[in-house]
VEXFIGU-460813 format. One record per atom (N, C-alpha, C, CB): x, y, z; residue in one letter. Coordinates in steps of 0.2 Angstrom, whole numbers, padded with zeros to 4 digits, always signed. Atoms other than C-alpha are relative to their C-alpha. Glycine has a CB too. Layout:
<rs>
XYZA...
</rs>
This chain:
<rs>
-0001+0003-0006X-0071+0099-0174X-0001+0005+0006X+0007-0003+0001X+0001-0006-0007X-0071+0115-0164X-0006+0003+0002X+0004+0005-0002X+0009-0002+0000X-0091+0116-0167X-0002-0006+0006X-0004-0002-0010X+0002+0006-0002X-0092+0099-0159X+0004-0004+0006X+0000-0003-0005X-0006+0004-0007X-0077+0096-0144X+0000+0006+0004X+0009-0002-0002X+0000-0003-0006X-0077+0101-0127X+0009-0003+0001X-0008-0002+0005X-0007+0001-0005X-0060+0101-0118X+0001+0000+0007X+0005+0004-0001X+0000-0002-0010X-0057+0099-0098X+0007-0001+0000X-0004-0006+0007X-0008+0004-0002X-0037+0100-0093X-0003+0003+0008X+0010+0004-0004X+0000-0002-0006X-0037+0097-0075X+0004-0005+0004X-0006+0000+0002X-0004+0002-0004X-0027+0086-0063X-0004-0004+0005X+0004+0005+0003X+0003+0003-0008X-0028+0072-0049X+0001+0004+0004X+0002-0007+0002X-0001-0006-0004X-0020+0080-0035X+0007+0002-0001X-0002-0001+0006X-0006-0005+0003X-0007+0093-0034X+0006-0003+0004X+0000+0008+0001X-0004+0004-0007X+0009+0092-0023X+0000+0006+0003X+0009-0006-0002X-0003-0007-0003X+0015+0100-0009X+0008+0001+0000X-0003+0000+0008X-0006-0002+0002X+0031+0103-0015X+0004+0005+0009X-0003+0007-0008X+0000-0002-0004X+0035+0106+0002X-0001+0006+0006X+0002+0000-0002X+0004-0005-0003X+0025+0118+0008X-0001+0002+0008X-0005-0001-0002X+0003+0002-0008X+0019+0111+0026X+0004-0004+0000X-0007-0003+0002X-0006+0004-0003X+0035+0103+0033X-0003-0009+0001X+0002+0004+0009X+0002+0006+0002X+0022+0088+0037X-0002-0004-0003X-0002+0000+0002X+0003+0003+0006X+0017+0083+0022X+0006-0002-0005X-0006+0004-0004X-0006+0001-0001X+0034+0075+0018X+0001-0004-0008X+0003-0003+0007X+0001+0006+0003X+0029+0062+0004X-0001+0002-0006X-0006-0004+0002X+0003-0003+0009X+0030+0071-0014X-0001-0005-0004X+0004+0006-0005X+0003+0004+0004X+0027+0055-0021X-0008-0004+0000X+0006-0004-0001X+0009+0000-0002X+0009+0052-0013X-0002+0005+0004X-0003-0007+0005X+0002-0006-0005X+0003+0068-0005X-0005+0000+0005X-0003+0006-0003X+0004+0003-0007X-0004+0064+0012X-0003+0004+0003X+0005-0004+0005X+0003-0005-0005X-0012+0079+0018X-0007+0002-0005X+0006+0008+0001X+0005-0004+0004X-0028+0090+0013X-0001+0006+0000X-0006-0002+0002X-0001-0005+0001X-0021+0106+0010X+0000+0003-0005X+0004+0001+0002X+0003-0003+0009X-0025+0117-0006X+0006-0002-0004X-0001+0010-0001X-0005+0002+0005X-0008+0113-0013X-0001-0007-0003X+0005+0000+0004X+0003+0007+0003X-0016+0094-0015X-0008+0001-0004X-0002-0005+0007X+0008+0002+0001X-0036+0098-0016X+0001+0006-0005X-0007+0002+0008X+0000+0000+0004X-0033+0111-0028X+0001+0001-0005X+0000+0001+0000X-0002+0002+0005X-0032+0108-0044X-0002+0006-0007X-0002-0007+0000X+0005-0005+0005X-0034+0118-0061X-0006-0004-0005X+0006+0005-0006X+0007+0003+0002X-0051+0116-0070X-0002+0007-0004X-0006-0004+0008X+0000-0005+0003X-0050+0125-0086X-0004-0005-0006X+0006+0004-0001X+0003+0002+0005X-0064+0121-0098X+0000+0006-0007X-0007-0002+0003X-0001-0003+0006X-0063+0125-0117X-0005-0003-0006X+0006+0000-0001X+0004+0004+0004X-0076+0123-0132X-0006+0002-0001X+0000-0006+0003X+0008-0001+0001X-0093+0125-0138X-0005+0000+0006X-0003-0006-0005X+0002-0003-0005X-0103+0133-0128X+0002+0002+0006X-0003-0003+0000X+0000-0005-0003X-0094+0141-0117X+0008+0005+0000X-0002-0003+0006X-0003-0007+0003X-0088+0158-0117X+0006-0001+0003X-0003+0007+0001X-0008+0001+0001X-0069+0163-0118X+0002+0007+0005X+0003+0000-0008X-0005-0001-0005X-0059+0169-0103X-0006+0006+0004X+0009+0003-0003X+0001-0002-0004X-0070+0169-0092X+0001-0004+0006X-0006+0001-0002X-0002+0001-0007X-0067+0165-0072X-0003-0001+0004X+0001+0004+0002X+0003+0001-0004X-0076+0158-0058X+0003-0002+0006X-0004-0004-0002X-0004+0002-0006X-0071+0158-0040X-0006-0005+0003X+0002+0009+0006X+0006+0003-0004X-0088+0144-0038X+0004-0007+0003X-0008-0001-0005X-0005+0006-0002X-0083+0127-0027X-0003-0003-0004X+0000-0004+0007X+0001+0005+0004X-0082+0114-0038X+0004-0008+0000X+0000+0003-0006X-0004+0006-0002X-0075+0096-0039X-0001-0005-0003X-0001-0002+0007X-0001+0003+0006X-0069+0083-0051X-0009-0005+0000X+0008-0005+0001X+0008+0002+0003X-0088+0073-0049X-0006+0003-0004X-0004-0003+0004X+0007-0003+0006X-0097+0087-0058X+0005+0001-0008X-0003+0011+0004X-0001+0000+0005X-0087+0085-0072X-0003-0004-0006X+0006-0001+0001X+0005+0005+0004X-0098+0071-0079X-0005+0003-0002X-0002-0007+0003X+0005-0002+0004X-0113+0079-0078X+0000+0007-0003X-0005-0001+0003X+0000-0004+0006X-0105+0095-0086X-0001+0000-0005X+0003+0001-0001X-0003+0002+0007X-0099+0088-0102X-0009-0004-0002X+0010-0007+0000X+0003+0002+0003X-0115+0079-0102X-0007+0004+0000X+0001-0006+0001X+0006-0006-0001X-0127+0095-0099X+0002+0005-0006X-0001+0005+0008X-0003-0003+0006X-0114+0103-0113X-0006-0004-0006X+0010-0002+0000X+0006+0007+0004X-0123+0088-0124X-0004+0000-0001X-0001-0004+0002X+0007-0001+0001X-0138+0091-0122X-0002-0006+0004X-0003+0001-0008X+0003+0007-0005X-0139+0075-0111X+0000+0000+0007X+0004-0008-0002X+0002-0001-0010X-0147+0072-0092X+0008-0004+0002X-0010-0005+0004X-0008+0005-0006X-0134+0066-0078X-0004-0005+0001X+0002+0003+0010X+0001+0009-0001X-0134+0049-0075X-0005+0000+0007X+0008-0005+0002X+0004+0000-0007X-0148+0044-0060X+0004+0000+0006X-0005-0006+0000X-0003+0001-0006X-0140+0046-0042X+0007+0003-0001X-0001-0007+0001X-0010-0005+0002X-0123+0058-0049X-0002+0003+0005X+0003+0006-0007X-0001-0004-0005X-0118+0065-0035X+0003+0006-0002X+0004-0004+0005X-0002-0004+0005X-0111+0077-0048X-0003+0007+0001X+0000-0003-0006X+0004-0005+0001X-0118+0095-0050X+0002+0002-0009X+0001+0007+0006X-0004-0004+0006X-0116+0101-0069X+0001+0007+0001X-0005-0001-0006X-0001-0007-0001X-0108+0118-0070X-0001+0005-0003X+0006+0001+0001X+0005-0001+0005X-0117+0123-0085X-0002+0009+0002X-0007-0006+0002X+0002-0006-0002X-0128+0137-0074X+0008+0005+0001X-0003-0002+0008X-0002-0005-0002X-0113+0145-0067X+0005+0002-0006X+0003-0001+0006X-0005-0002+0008X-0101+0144-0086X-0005+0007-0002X+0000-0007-0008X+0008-0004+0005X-0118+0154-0094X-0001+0004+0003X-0009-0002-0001X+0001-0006-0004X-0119+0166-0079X-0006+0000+0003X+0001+0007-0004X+0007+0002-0004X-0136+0159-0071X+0000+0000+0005X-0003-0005-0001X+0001+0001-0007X-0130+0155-0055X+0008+0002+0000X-0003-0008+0003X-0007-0003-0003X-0114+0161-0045X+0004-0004+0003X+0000+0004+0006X-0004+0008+0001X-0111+0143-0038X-0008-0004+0000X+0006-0002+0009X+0008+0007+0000X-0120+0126-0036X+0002-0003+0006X-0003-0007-0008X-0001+0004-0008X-0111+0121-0020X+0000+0003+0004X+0006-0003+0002X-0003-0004-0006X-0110+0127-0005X+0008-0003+0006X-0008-0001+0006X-0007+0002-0004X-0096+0115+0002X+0003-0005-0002X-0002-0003+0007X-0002+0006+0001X-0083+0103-0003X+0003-0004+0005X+0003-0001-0004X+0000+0006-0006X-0078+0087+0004X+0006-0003-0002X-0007-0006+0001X-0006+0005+0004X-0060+0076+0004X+0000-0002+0004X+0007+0002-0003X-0001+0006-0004X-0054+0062+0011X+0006-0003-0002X-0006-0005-0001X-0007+0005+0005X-0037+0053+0010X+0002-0005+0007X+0008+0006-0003X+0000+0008-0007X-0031+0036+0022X+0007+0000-0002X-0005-0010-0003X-0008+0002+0001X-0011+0038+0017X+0003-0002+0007X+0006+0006-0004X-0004+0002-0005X-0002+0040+0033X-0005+0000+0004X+0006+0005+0003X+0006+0001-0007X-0017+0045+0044X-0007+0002-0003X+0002+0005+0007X+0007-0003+0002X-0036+0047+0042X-0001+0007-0001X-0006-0003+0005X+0002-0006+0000X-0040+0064+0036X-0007+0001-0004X+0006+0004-0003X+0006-0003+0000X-0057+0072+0033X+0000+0007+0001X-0003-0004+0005X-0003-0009-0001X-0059+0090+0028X-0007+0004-0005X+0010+0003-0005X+0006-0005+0003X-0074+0102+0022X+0002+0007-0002X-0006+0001+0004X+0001-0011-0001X-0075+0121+0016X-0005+0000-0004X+0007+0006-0005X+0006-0003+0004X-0087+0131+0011X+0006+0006-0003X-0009+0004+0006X-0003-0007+0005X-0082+0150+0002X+0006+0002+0004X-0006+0007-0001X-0005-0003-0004X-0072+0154+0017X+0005-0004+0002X-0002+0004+0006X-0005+0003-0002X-0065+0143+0028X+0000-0008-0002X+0001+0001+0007X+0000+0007+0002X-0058+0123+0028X+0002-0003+0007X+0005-0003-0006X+0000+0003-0005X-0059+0113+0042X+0004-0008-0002X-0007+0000+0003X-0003+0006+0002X-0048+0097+0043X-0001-0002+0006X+0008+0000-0003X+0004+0006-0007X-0054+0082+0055X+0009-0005-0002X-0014-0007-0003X-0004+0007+0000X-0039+0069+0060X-0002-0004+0003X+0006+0001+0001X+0004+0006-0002X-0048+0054+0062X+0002-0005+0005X-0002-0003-0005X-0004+0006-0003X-0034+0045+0071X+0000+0004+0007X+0008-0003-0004X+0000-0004-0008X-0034+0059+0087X-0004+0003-0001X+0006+0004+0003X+0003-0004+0000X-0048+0068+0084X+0000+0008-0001X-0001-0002+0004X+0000-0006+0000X-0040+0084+0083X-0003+0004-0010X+0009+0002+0004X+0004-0004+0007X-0047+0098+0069X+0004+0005+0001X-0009+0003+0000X-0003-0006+0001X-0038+0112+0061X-0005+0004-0003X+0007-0001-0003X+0004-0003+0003X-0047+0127+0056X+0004+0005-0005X-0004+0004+0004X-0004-0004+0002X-0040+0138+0042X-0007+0005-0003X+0005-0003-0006X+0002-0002+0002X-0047+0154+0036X+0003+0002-0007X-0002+0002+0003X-0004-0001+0008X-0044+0155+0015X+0001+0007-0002X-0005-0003-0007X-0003-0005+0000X-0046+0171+0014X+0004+0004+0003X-0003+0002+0000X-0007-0004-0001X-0033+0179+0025X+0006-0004+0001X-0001+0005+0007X-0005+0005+0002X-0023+0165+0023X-0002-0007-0003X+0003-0001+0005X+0000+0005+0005X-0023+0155+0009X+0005-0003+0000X-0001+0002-0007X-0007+0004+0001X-0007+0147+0011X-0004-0006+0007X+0011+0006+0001X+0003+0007-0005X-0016+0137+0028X+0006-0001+0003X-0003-0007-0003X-0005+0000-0005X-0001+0140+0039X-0005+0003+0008X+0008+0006-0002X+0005-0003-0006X-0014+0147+0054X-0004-0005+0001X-0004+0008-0002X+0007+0007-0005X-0025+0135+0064X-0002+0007+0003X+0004-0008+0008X+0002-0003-0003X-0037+0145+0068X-0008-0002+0007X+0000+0003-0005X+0006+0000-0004X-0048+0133+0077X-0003+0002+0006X-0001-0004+0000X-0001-0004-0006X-0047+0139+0094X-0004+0005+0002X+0008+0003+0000X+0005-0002-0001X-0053+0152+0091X-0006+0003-0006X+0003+0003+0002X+0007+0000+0003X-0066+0151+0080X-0006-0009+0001X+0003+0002-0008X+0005+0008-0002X-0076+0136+0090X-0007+0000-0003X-0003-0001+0009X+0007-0003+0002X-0095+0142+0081X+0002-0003-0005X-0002+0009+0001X-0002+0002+0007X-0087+0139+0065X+0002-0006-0003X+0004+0005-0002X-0001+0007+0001X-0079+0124+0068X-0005-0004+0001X+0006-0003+0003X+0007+0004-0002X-0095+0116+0076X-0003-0001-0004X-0004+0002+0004X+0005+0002+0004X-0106+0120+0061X+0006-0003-0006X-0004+0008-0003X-0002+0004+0004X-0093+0114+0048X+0002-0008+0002X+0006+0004-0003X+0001+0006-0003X-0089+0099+0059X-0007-0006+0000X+0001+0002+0006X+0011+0003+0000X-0111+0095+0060X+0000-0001-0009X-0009+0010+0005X+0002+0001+0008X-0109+0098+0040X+0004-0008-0002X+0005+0007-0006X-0005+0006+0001X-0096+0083+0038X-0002-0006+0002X+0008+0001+0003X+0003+0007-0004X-0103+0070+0052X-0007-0001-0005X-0002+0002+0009X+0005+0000+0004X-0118+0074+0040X+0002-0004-0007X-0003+0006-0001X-0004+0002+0006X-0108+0071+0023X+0003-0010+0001X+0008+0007-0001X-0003+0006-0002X-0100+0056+0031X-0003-0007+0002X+0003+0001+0005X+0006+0005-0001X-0115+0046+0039X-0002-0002-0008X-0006+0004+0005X+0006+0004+0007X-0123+0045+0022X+0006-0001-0008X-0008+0008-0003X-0004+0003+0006X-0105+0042+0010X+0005-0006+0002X+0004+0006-0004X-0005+0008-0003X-0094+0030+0022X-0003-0003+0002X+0006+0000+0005X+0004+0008-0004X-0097+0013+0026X+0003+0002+0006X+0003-0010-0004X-0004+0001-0007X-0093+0010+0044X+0003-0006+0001X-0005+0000+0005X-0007+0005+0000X-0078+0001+0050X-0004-0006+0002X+0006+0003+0007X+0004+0010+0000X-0090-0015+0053X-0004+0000-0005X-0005-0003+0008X+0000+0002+0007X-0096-0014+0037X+0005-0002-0004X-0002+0003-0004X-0005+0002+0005X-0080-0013+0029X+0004-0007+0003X+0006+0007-0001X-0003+0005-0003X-0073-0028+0041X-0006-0003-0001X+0003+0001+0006X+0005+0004+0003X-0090-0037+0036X+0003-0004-0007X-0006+0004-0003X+0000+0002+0008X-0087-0038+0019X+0009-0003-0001X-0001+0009-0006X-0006+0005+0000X-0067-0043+0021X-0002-0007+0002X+0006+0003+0005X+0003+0008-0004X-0073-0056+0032X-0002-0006-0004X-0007+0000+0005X+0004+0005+0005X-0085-0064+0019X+0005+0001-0007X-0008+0003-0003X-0007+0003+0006X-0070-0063+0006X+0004-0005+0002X+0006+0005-0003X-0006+0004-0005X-0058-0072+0018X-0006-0007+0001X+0005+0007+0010X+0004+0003+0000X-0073-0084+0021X-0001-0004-0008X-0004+0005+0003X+0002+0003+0006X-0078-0086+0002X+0006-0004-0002X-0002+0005-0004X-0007+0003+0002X-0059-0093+0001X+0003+0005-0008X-0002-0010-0002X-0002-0003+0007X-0057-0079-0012X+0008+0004+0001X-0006+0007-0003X-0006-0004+0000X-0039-0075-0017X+0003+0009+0003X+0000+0000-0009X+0001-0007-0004X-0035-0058-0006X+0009+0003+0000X-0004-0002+0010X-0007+0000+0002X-0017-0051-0011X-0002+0009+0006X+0004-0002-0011X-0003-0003-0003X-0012-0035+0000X+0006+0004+0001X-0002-0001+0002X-0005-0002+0002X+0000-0022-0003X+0003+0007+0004X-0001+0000-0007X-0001-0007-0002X+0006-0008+0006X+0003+0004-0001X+0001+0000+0003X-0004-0004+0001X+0014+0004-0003X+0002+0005+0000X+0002+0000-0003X-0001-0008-0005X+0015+0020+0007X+0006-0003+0003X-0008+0003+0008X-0005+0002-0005X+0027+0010+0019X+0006-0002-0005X-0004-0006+0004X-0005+0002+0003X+0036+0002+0004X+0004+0006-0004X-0001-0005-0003X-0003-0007+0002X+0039+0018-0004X+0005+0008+0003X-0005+0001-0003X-0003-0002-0002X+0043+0028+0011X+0007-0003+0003X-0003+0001+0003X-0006+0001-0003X+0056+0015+0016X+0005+0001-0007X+0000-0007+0003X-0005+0001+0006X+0063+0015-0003X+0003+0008+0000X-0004-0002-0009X-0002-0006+0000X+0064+0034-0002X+0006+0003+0004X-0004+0004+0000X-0004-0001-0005X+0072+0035+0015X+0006-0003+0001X-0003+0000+0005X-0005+0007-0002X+0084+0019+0015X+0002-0003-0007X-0005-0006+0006X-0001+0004+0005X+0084+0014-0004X+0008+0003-0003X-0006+0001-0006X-0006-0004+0002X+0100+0017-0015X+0000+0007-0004X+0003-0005-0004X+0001-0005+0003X+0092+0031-0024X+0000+0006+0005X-0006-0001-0003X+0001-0005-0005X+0091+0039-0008X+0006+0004+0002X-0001-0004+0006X-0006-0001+0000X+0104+0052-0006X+0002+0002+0009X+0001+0005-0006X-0004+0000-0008X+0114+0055+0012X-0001+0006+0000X+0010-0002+0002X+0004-0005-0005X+0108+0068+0023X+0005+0005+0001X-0004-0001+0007X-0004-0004-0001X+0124+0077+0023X+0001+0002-0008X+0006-0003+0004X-0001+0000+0009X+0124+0080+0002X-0004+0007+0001X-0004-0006-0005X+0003-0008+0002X+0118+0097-0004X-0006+0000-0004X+0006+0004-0004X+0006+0000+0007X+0107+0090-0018X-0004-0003+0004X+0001-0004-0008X+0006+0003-0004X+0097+0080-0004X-0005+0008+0004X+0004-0006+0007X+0004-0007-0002X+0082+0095+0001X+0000-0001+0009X-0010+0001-0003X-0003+0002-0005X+0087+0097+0018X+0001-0004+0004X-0002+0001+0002X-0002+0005-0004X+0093+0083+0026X-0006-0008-0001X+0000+0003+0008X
</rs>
């Protein structure tokens, strides 16, 4: 078996265990701060070598066509995926230049990095935060302010990324329309709201004067 199995342990997303005061929700992590976007991504197995380390960007859709370049088989037509292959073998250093997230919990967030920094877009006021990873990897420093040059080009990367992977809000209200139209069964659930109120107001909830509650 060990001639013939690959292994991936990796993770959906992490939490922020408190980290950023804003991001309050450790049962749905509503932000796009590395304590969510990164995740570990430790491969094991035939063909490739052992304990070795890559600082390259990578991101859960190149996992398909990894395992399937490990294989000996092509990516599926139109994978948005990269196989990481090159960089395991030591061929290439990365195969991305940027990644991309996205999350709709409390509010629209939209966020890119390349090697250095990440730029986070809040889609509901427009404002952007800048971090730089390297001299602060924790992302307590907004640096956009002053670094306008840098936010602009990662900003133009994203509107790029965006235009060609999201529908637009009258496409997506199209397509409800013609469900609600087709008379098709349409159940909706909101459970960001029902779970914030169960956490904040349920009986599980403990009183803000308790010790075992995390600050109040």
């Amino acid at each position: 078996l060990q001639k013939n199995t690959i292994v991936l342990l990796t993770s959906d997303p992490g939490e922020m265990l408190y980290s950023h005061p804003e991001d309050f929700l450790p049962f749905d992590p509503s932000s796009l701060y590395d304590p969510v976007m990164h995740v570990p991504g430790i491969l094991w197995g035939a063909g490739v070598p052992r304990g070795k380390t890559s600082q390259a960007l990578v991101t859960h859709i190149d996992i398909a066509p990894t395992f399937l370049s490990l294989a000996g088989l092509p990516s599926k037509p139109g994978s948005q995926g990269e196989s990481l292959v090159p960089v395991i073998r030591g061929l290439k250093e990365k195969v991305r230049d940027y990644l991309f997230g996205e999350q709709d919990i409390l509010v629209p967030l939209r966020s890119v990095r390349d090697e250095r920094y990440k730029l986070i877009l809040n889609e509901r006021t427009g404002a952007r935060q800048l971090f730089d990873r390297r001299s602060d990897p924790d992302e307590h420093n907004d640096i956009a302010a002053k670094e306008p040059e840098v936010v602009a080009r990662l900003n133009s990367v994203l509107d790029r990324w965006r235009a060609a992977n999201e529908p637009s809000t009258a496409g997506r209200e199209a397509k409800w329309r013609k469900l609600v139209a087709q008379g098709s069964p349409v159940l909706s659930v909101d459970e960001v709201t029902t779970g914030a109120h169960l956490q904040l107001h349920g009986g599980g909830w403990k009183l803000a004067d308790e010790p075992a509650n995390y600050l109040g």
